[in-house]
C-alpha positions as CSV (number, residue, x, y, z in Angstrom):
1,X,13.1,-20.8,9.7
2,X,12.9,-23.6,7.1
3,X,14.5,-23.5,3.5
4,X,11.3,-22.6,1.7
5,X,10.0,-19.5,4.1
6,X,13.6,-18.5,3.5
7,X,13.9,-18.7,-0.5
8,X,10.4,-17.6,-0.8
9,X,11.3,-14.3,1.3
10,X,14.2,-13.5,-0.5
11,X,12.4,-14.0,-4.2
12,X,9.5,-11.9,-2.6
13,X,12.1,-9.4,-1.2
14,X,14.1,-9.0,-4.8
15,X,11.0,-8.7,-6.9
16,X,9.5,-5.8,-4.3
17,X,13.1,-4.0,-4.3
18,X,13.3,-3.9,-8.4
19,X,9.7,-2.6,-8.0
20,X,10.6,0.5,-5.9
21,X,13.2,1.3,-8.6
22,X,10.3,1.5,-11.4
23,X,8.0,2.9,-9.2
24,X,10.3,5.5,-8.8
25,X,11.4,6.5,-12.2
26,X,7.7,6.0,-12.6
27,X,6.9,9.3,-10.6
28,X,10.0,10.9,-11.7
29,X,8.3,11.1,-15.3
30,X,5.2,12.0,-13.9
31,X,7.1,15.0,-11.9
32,X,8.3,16.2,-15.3
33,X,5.5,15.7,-17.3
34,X,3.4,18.0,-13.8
35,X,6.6,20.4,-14.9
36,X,7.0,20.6,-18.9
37,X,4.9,22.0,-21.9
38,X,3.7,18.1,-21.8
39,X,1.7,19.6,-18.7
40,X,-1.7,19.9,-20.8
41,X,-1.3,16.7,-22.5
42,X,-0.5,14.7,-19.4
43,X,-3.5,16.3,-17.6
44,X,-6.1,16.0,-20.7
45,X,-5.1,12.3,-20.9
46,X,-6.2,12.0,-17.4
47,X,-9.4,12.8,-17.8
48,X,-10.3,11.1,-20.9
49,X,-13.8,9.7,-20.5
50,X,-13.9,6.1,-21.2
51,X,-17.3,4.2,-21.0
52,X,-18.0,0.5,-20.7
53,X,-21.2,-0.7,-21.2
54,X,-23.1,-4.3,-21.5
55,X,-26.9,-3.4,-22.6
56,X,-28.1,-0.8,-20.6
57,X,-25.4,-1.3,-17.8
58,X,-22.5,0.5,-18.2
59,X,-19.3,2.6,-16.7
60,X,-18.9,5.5,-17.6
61,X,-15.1,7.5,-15.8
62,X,-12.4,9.2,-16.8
63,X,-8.9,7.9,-17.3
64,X,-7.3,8.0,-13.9
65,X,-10.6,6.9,-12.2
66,X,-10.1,3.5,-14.2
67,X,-6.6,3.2,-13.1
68,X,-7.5,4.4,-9.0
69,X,-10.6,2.0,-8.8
70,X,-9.6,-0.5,-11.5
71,X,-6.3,-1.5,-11.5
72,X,-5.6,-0.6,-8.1
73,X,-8.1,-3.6,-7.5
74,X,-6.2,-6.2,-8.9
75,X,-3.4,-4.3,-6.5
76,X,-5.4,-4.7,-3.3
77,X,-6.5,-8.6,-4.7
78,X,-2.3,-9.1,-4.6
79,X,-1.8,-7.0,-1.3
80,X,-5.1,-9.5,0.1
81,X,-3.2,-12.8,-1.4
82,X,0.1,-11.6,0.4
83,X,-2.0,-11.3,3.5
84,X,-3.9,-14.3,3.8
85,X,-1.0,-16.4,2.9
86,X,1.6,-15.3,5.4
87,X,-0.8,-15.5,8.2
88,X,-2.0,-18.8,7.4
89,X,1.5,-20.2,6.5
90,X,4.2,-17.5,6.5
91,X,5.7,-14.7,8.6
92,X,2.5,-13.6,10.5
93,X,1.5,-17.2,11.4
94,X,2.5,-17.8,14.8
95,X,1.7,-15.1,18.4
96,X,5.9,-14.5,18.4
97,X,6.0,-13.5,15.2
98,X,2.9,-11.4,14.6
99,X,3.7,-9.3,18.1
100,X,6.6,-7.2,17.0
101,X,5.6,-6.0,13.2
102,X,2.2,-5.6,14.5
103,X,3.1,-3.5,17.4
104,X,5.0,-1.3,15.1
105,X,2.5,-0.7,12.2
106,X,-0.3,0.5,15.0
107,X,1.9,3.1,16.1
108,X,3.0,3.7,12.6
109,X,-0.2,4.2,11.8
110,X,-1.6,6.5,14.9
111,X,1.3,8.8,15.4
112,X,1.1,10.0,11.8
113,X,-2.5,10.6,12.2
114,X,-2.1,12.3,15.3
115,X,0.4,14.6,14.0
116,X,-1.3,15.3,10.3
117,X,-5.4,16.2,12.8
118,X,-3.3,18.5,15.1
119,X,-1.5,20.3,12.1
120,X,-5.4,21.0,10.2
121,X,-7.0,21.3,13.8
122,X,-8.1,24.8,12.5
123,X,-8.4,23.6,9.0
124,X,-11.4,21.4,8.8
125,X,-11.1,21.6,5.0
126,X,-7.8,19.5,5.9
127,X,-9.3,17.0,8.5
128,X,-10.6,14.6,6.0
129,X,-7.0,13.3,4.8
130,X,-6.0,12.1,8.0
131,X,-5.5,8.9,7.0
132,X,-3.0,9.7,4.1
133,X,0.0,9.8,6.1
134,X,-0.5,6.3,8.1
135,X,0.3,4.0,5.4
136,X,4.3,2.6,4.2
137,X,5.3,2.1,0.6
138,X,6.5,-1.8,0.2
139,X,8.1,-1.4,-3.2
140,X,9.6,1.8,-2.2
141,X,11.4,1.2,1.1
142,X,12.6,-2.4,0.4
143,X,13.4,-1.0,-2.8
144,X,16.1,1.3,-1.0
145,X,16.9,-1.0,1.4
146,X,18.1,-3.1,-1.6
147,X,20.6,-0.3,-2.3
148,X,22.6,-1.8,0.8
149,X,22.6,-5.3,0.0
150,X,24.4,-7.7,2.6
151,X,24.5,-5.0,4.9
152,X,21.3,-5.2,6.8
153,X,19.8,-8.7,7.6
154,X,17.7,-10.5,5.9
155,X,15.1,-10.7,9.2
156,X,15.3,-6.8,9.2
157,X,13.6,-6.9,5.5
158,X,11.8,-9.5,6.8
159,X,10.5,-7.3,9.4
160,X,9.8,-4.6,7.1
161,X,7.5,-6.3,4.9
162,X,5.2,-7.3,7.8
163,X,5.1,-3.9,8.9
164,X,4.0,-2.3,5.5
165,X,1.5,-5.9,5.3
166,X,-0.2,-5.0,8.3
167,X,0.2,-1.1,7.3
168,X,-1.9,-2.4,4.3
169,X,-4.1,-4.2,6.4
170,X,-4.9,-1.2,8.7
171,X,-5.3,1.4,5.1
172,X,-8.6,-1.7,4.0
173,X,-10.3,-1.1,6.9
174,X,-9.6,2.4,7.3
175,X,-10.7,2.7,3.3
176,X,-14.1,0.2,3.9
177,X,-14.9,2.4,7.3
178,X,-14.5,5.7,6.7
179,X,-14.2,6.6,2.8
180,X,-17.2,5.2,1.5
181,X,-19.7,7.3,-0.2
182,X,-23.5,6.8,-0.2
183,X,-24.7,3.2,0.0
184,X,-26.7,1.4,-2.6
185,X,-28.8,-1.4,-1.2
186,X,-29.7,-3.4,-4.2
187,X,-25.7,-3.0,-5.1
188,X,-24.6,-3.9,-1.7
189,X,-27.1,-6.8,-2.0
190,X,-25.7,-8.1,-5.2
191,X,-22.1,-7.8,-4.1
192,X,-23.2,-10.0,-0.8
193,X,-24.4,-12.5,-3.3
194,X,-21.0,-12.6,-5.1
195,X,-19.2,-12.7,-1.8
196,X,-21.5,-16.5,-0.8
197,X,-20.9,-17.7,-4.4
198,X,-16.7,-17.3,-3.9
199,X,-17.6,-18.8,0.0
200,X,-19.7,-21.5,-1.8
201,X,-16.7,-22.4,-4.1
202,X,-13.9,-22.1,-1.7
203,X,-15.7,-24.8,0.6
204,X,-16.8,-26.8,-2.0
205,X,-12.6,-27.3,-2.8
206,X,-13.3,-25.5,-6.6
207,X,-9.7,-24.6,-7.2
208,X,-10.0,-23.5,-10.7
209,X,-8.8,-19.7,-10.4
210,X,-10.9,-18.9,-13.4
211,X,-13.9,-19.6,-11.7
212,X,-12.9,-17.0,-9.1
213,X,-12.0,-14.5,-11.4
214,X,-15.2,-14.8,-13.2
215,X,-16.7,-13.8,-10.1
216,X,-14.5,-11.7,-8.9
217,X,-15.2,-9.5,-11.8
218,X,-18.9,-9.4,-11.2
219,X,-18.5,-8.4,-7.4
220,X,-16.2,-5.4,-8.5
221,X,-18.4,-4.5,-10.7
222,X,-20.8,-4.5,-7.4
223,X,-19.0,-2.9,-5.3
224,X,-18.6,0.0,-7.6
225,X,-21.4,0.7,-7.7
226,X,-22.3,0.3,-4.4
227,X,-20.5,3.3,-2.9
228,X,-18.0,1.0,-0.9
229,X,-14.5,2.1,-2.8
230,X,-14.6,-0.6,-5.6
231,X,-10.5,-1.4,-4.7
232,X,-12.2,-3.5,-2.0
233,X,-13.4,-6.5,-3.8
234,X,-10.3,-7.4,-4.8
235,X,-9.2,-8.1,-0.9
236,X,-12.5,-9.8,-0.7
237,X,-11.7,-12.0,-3.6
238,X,-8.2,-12.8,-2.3
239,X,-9.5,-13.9,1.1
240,X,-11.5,-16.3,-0.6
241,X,-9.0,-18.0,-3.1
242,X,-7.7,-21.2,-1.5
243,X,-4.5,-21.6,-0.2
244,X,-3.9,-25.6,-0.6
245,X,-5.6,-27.4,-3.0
246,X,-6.8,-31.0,-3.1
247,X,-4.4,-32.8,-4.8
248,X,-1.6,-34.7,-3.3
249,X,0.8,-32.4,-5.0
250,X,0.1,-29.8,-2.5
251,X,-0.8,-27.2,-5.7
252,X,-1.7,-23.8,-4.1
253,X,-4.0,-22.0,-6.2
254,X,-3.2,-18.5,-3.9
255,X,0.5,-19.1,-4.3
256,X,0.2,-20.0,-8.2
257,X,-2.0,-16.3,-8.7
258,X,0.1,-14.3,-6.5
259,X,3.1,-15.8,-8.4
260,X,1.5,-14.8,-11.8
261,X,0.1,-11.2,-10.6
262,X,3.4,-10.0,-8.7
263,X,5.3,-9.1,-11.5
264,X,2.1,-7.5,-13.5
265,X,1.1,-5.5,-10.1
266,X,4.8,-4.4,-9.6
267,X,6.1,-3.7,-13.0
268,X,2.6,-2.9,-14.3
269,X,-0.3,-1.6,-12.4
270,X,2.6,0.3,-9.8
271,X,3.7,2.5,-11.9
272,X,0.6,3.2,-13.8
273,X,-0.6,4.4,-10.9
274,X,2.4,6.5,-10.1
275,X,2.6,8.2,-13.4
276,X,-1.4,8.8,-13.0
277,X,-1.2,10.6,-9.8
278,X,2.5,11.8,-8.8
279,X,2.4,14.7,-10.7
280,X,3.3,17.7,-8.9
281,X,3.3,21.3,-10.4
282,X,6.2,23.1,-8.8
283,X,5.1,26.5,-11.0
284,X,4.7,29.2,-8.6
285,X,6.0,26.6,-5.3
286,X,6.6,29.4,-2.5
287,X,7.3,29.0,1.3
288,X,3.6,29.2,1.9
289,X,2.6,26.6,-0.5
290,X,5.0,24.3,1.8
291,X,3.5,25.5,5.0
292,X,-0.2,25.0,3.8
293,X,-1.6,22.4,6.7
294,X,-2.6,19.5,4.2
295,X,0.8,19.6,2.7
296,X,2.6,20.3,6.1
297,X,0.7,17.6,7.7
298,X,1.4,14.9,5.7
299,X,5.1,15.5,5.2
300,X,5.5,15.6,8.9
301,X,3.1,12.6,9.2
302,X,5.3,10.3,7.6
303,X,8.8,11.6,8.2
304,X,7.8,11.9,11.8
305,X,4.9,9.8,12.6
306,X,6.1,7.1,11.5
307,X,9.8,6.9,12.5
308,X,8.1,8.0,16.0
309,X,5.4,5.5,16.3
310,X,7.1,2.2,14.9
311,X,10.6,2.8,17.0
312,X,8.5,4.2,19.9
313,X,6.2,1.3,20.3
314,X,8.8,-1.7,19.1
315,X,11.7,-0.3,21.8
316,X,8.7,-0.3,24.8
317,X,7.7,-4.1,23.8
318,X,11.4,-4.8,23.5
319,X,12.2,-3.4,27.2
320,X,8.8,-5.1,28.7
321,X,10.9,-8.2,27.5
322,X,7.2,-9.2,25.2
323,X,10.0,-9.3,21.9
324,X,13.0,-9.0,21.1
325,X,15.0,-7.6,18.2
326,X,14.8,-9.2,14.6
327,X,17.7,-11.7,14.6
328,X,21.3,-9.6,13.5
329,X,20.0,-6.3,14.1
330,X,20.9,-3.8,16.7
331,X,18.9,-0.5,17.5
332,X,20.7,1.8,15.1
333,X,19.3,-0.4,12.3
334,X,15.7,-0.8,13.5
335,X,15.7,3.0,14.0
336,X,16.7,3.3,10.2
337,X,14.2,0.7,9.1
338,X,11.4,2.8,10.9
339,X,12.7,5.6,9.2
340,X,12.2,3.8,6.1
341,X,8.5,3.1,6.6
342,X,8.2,6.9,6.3
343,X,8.2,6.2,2.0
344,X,4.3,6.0,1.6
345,X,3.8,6.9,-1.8
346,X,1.2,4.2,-3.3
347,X,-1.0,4.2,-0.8
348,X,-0.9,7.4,0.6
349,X,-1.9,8.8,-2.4
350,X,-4.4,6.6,-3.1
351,X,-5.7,7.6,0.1
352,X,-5.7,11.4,-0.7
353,X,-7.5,10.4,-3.6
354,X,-10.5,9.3,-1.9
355,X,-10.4,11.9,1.3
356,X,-10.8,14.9,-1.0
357,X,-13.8,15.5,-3.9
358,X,-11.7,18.9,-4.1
359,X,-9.5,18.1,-6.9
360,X,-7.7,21.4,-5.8
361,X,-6.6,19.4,-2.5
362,X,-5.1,16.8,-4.0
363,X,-2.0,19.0,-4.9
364,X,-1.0,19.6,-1.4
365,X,-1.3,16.0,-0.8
366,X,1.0,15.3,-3.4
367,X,3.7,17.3,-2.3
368,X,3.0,16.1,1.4
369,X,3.7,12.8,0.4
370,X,6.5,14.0,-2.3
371,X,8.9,16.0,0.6
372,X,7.6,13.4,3.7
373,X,9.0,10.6,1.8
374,X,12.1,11.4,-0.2
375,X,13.4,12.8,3.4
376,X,11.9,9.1,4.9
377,X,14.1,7.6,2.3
378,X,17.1,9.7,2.1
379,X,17.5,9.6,5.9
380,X,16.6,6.4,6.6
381,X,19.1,5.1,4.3
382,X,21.9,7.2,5.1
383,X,21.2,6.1,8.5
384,X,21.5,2.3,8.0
385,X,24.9,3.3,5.9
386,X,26.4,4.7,9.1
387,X,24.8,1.8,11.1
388,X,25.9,-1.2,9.2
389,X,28.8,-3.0,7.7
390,X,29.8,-4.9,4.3
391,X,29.7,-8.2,6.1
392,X,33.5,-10.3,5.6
């Protein structure tokens, strides 16, 4: 692997596990402000209406709606940068390296939701969140995997991140194909319109990122209010940024905004998010609260699905001799890093935010994803402590 892949993983790779470690104190506070006589505050700020309006066009939501459909935008724009670059020119550019990760996140993704339809079989109320527990926190499980340091190889990180990428891949179309609301023409028109003007300037070699935003702005704004979740023009704006530029210098106007957003999105827009939606209630938590199928399903989901689905499928393409395993790593390890990948915090929530108009729902999914992932994490990393050794 050359130099620069190498250095650019491991800068990705520290930022992402520092991340986890905010995003985590991040729901911590938002556990104890769910928990305290701050519980009223913390909910009322939620739902403060804000309004923006431009003449007689305008946005009108509360709090956490701005934070789920606006800031989590700029996430997805970030999560659609990472994307496009490493499978033009990184990790997920070539058949042998996109086989293996790929593999794994399409059983990651199926088992879960397998698991979380049987469990609310009887419960169509429930059916709806089936996606929520198909989907791998990147900030959070590199984030623990950071807590062992030298101990597990770098191409098991590596490995990791383009599992939770494609997991990230597979939660955009799953969002654009089945949790749209009704669809607005003239809006859907518009936003088409925005979509041929970024075409129009990536071919014509514009590589001025302002002009991108600028436009990027007004297709969100499209989007929204389209009925396709608004989070989605942010992916459509990445895919349009170029990566090289025209000057001999080889600037990179993807690389030079996903440089500049990475440390806003993972120290900013993260743990917004987090504090805006990880707050679980645990007044009046009984055995049947736990056992309820929304909540019982998605904590099984992830702690099971996914350890299931991503070791499952990555030891069969191992033994048909189609890949091999990452570079350092033995079985024990790739069994912990699957168990890893059952931390799906950010996006699973997300994703029980747009499966349920029920706000009443939404607590079961949060303490679905609360339980399914602290037990992802705490076993997954006690495993890879047993597994691995402080290198001489």
């Amino acid at each position: 692997m050359p130099k620069r892949l190498v250095q650019a993983a491991r800068d990705f790779l520290r930022l992402e596990a520092a991340a986890g470690i905010v995003l985590f104190g991040a729901a911590v506070l938002a556990v104890i402000a769910s928990n305290s006589p701050l519980s009223g505050l913390y909910d009322h700020i939620l739902e403060m209406p804000l309004r923006v309006t431009l003449g007689a066009f305008g946005v009108d939501k509360p709090l956490v709606l701005w934070i789920n459909d606006g800031l989590m935008a700029v996430f997805f724009l970030l999560v659609g940068l990472e994307i496009k670059r490493e499978i033009l020119d990184g990790e997920l550019s070539t058949p042998a390296q996109i086989a293996l990760p790929a593999v794994a996140a399409l059983g990651g993704m199926a088992v879960p939701a397998a698991i979380y339809v049987m469990i609310n079989w009887q419960h169509p109320a429930g059916l709806a969140g089936w996606a929520i527990p198909s989907a791998t926190d990147i900030a959070f499980s590199l984030g623990v995997l950071s807590l062992l340091g030298s101990r597990v190889p770098l191409s098991l990180k590596i490995f990791l991140t383009a599992v939770a990428i494609y997991d990230d891949l597979g939660a955009i179309v799953i969002i654009a194909l089945f949790y749209t609301d009704h669809l607005s023409l003239l809006a859907l028109s518009l936003a088409g319109g925005a979509i041929l003007v970024l075409t129009a300037l990536n071919l014509a070699g514009v590589t001025r990122i302002a002009a991108y935003v600028i436009c990027g702005i007004a297709l969100w704004l499209f989007v929204l209010k389209s009925g396709v979740h608004a989070t989605l023009a942010g992916v459509a704006l990445a895919l349009a940024i170029p990566l090289r530029g025209r000057d001999e210098e080889g600037h990179s106007p993807l690389r030079h905004l996903e440089y500049v957003l990475h440390p806003w999105v993972a120290f900013g827009v993260l743990p917004i998010f987090g504090v805006a939606n990880a707050g679980v209630s645990f007044g009046g938590m009984s055995p049947a609260r736990l056992m309820e199928p929304v909540t019982l399903g998605t904590a099984l989901g992830l702690f099971l699905g996914k350890q299931i689905g991503i070791f499952g499928s990555t030891w069969m393409l191992i033994k048909l001799k189609l890949a091999r395993l990452p570079e350092g790593a033995t079985w024990g390890m790739l069994y912990g890093v699957a168990l890893l990948c059952g931390i799906g915090f950010t996006m699973s929530l997300f994703i029980g935010t747009l499966a349920f108009d029920d706000a009443a729902m939404f607590e079961p999914v949060r303490l679905g994803v609360v339980i399914g992932s602290l037990a992802a994490a705490s076993c997954g990393y006690l495993l890879l402590r047993l597994v691995t050794k402080v290198p001489a």
